[in-house]
C-alpha positions as CSV (number, residue, x, y, z in Angstrom):
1,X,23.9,32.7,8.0
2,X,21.4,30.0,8.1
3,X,18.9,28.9,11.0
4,X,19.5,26.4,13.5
5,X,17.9,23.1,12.7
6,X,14.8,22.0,14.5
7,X,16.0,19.0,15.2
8,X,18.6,16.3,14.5
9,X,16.5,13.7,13.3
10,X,15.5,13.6,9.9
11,X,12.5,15.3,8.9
12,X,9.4,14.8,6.8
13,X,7.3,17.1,5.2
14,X,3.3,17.0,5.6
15,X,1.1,19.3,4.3
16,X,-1.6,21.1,7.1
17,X,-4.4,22.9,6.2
18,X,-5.0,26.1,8.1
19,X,-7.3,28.5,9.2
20,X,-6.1,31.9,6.4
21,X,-6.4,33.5,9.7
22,X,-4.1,31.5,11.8
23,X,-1.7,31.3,8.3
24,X,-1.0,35.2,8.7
25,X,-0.8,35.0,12.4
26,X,1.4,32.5,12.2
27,X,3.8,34.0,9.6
28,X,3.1,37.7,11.1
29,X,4.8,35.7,15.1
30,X,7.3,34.3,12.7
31,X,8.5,37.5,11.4
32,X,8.8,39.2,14.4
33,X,10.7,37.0,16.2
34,X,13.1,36.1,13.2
35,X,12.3,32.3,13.2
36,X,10.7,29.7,10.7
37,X,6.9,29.2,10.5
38,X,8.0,25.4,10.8
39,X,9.9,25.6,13.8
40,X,6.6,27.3,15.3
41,X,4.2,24.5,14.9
42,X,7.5,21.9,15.1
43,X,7.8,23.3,19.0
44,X,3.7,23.9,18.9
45,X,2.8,20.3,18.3
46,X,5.8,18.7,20.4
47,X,4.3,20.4,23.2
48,X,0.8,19.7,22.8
49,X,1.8,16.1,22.4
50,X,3.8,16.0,25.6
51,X,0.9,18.0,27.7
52,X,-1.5,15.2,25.9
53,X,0.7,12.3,27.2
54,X,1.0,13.9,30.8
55,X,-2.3,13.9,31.0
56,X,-4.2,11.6,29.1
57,X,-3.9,8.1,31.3
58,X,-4.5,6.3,28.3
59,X,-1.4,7.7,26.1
60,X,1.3,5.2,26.0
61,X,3.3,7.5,24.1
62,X,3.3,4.7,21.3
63,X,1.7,4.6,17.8
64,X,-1.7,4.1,17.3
């Protein structure tokens, strides 16, 4: 039985360094709540990025 997808769009890997702290932490939250490390910082990021947009009058939401 395989995970859900974290989305329907196609994806593309990237390559992050971390904190070795944050790297445990993250896999440790992972683990315990039976999901990916990547949907973690998939959801982490999407919502940082919609908080930044909300309240940054400057974001246009577009590309830089």
């Amino acid at each position: 039985m395989g995970r859900t997808p974290v989305s329907s769009e196609p994806r593309v890997a990237t390559a992050v360094r971390l904190p070795q702290s944050l790297h445990v932490r993250l896999h440790a939250v992972a683990d315990q709540r039976d999901v990916s490390a990547n949907r973690i910082v998939t959801k982490a990021i999407a919502e940082y990025l919609d908080r930044l947009e909300r309240f940054d009058p400057l974001a246009d939401g577009g590309e830089s």
